[in-house]
C-alpha positions in Angstrom: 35.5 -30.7 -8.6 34.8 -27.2 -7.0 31.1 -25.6 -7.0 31.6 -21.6 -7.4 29.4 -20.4 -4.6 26.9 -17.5 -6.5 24.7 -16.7 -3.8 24.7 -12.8 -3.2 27.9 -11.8 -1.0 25.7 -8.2 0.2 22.6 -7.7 1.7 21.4 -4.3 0.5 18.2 -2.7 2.6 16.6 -0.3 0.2 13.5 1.1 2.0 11.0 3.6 -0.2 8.4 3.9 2.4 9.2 7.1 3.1 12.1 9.3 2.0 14.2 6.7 0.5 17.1 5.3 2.8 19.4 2.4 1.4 22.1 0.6 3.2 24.4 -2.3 2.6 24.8 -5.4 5.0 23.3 -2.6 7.9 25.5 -0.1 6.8 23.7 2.9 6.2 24.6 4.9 3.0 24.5 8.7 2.9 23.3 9.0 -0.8 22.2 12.8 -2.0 21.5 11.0 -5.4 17.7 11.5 -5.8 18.6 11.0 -9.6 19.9 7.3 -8.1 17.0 6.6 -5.6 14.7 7.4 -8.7 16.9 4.7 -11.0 16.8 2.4 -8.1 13.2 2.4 -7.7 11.9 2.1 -10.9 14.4 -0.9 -11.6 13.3 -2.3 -8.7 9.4 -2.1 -9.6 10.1 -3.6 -13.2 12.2 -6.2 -11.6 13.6 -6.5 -15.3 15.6 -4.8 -17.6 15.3 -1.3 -18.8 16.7 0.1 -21.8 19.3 2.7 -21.6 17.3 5.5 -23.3 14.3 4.9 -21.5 16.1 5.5 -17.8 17.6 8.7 -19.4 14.2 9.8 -21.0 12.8 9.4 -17.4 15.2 10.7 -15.2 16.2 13.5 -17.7 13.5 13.9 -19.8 14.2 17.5 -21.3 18.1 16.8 -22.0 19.0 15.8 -25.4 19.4 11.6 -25.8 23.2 12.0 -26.3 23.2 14.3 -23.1 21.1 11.6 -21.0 22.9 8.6 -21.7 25.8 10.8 -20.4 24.7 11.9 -17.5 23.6 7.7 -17.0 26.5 6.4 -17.1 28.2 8.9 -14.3 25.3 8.1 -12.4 25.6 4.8 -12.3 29.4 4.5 -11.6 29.0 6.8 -8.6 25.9 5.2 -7.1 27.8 1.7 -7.2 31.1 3.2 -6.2 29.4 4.6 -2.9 27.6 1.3 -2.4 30.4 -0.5 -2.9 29.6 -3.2 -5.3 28.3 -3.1 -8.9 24.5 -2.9 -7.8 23.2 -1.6 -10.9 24.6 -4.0 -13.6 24.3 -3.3 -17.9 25.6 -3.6 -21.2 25.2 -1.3 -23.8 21.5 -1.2 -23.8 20.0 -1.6 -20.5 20.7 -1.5 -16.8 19.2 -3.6 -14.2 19.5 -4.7 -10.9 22.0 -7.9 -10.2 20.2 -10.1 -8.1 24.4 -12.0 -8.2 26.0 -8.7 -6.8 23.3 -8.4 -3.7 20.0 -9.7 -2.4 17.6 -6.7 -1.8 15.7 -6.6 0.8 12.8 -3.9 -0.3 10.2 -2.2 1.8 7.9 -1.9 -1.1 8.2 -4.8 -2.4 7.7 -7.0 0.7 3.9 -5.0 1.4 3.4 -5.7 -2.7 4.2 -9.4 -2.2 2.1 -9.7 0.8 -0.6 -8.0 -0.3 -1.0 -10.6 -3.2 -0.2 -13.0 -1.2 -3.5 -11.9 0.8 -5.7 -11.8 -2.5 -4.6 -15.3 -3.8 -6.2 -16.3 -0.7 -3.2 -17.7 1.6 -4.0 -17.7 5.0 -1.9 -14.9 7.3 -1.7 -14.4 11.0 -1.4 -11.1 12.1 2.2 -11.4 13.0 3.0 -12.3 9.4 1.2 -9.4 7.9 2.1 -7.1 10.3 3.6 -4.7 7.2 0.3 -4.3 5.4 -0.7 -3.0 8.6 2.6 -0.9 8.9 1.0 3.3 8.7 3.7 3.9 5.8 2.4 0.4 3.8 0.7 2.2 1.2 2.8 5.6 0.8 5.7 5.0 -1.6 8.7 7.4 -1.6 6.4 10.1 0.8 7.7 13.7 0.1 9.8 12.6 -2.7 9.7 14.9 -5.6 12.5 14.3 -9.0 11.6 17.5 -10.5 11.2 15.6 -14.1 7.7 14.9 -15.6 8.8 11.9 -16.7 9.3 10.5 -13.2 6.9 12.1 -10.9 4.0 10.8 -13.6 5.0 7.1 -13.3 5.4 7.6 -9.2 2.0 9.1 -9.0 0.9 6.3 -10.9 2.6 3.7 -9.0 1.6 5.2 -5.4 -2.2 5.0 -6.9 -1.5 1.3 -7.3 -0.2 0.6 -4.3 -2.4 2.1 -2.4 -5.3 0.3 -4.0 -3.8 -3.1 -3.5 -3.0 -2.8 0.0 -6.5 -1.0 0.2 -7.7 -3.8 -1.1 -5.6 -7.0 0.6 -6.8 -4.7 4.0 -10.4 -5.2 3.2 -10.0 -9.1 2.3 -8.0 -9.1 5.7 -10.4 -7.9 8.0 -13.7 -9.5 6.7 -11.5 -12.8 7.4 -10.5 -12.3 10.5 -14.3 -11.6 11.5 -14.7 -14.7 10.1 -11.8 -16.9 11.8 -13.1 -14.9 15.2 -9.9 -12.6 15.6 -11.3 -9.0 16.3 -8.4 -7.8 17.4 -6.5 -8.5 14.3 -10.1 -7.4 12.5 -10.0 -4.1 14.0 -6.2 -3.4 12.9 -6.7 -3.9 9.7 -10.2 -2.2 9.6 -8.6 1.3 11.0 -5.8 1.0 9.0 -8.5 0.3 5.9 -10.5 3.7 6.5 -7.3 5.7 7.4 -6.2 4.8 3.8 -9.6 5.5 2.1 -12.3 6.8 4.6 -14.9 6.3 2.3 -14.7 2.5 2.3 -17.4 1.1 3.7 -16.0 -2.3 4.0 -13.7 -1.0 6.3 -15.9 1.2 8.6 -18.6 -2.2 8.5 -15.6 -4.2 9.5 -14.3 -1.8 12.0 -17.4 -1.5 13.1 -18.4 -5.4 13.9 -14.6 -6.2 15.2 -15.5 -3.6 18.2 -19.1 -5.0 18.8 -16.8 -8.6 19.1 -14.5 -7.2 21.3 -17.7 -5.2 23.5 -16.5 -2.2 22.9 -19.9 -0.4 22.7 -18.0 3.4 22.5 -16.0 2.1 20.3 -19.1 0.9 18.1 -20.7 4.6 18.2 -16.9 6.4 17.3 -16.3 3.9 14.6 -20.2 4.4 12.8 -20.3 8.5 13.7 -16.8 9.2 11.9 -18.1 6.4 9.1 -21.1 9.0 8.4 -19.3 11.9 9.0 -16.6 10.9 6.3 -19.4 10.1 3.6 -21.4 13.3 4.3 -18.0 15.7 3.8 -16.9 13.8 1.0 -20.2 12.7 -0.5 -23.0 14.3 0.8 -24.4 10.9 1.6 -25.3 8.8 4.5 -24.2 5.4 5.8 -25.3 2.3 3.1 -27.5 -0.3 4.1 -24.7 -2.7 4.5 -23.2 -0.4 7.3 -26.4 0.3 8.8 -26.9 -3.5 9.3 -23.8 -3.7 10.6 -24.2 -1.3 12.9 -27.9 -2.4 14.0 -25.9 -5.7 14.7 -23.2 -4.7 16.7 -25.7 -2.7 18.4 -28.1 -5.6 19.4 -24.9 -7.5 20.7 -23.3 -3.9 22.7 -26.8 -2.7 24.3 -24.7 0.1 25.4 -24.4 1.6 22.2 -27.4 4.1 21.8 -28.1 3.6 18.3 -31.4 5.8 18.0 -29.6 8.6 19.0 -26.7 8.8 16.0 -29.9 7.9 13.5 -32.2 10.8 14.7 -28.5 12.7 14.1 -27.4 11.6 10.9 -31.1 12.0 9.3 -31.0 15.6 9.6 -27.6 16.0 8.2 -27.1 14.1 5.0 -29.7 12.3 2.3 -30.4 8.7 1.6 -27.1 6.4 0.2 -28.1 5.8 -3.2 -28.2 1.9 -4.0 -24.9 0.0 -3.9 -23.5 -1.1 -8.0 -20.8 -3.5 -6.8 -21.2 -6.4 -4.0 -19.2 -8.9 -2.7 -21.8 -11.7 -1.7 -19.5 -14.5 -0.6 -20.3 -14.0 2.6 -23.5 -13.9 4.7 -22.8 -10.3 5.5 -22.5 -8.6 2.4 -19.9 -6.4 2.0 -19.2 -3.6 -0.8 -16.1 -4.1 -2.6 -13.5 -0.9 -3.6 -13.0 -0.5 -7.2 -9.2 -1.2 -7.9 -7.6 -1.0 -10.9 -6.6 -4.3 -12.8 -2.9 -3.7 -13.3 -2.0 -3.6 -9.4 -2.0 -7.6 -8.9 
């Protein structure tokens, strides 16, 4: 008796990273849809179904119901006939993505699996978390703009969320690799940390103790000057405690690093860091911990 093979028969690349791009089995698609790359994206996030008035109420959310479901279903049959397979799959109430038509490999989705990956606690190398350190990781569909409320509201929301988990799977990155004695690796995830949010302090304390490891004692001074100069433009503070230990640290093990010079500095330009709310004490250094909101994990 014959087995019916129904593993996908496409590979579909869909990559939201930037402007979005899609292509199937390397073929790239030209697809001046942004009404489709929006459908695409937010099926892809609910990685379920989605009711048919809902997609019209977000992609069109001024158009009368009757007018949206319309303007749906022409959407849909041109987005699949320019893929060239039935990619978006429905009945007569919802639409989602047929994981039986092709496998999708996603941008987005790959830095969102990782990054939980990172927080459950598995264990990564570098290598294999090499797109959490990607400079696009946390910037979904950059310069991408639908024009409907509806749309842009849940894409501001979902780039807040993103950034905050790979924020946040950066920050458990980097503390563990200055743990399992990789300062290299460390000092990846630390810049890309404080590029991301230059008011973490976990990341500039991080950043800061990967270079001391490395004996980089001007790299120790940059990475605590542009610390302290990021929290007195958008604070009006100076460096916490936690970074100042840090820093004292990495200067006792860089004697290069002229740390009585930046302090005498600094005094004169900012006031006191008020006392940390939230820390992480796990560790021996203690490290503050980035609010981030609950539904991003």
């Amino acid at each position: 008796m014959s087995t019916v093979d129904s593993s996908p028969s496409a590979v579909i690349e869909l990559r939201l990273h930037g402007y979005p791009s899609i292509a199937v089995d390397g073929r790239a698609v030209p697809l001046a849809l942004k009404h489709a790359f929006a459908l695409v994206a937010r099926l892809a996030e609910a990685r379920a179904r989605l009711s048919r008035g809902s997609a019209a109420a977000l992609l069109w959310p001024d158009a009368p119901e009757a007018v949206g479901r319309t303007r749906l279903r022409r959407l849909l049959h041109e987005l699949n006939r320019r893929l060239g397979l039935p990619f978006v799959a429905g009945d007569a109430d919802s639409l989602w993505l047929d994981a039986q038509a092709a496998q999708v490999d996603c941008d987005w989705l790959q830095v969102r699996r990782l990054a939980r990956r990172v927080l459950r606690g598995e264990a990564l190398a570098a290598a294999q978390a090499a797109p959490l350190l990607d400079r696009h990781a946390e910037r979904l569909l950059d310069g991408f703009a639908l024009g409907a409320d509806a749309f842009d509201e849940w894409l501001d929301a979902a780039r807040r969320v993103l950034a905050a988990l790979v924020a946040r799977a950066l920050q458990e990155l980097a503390l563990r690799w200055i743990d399992d004695g990789a300062p290299a690796a460390a000092q990846a995830a630390a810049e890309r940390l404080v590029r991301i949010d230059p008011c973490n302090e976990a990341g500039h304390a991080c950043l800061i103790a990967a270079r001391a490891e490395r004996g980089d004692a001007a790299g120790v001074e940059t990475a605590y000057f542009e610390c302290a100069a990021a929290l007195r433009e958008e604070l009006g503070i100076r460096p916490s405690p936690l970074v100042e230990r840090a820093y004292a640290a990495a200067v006792a093990r860089c004697p290069q690093a002229d740390g009585a010079v930046l302090h005498r500095l600094l005094a004169r330009l900012a006031p006191p860091h008020p006392a940390p709310r939230t820390l992480a004490g796990r560790r021996a250094t203690t490290i503050m911990v980035s609010p981030i909101p609950t539904d991003c994990c």
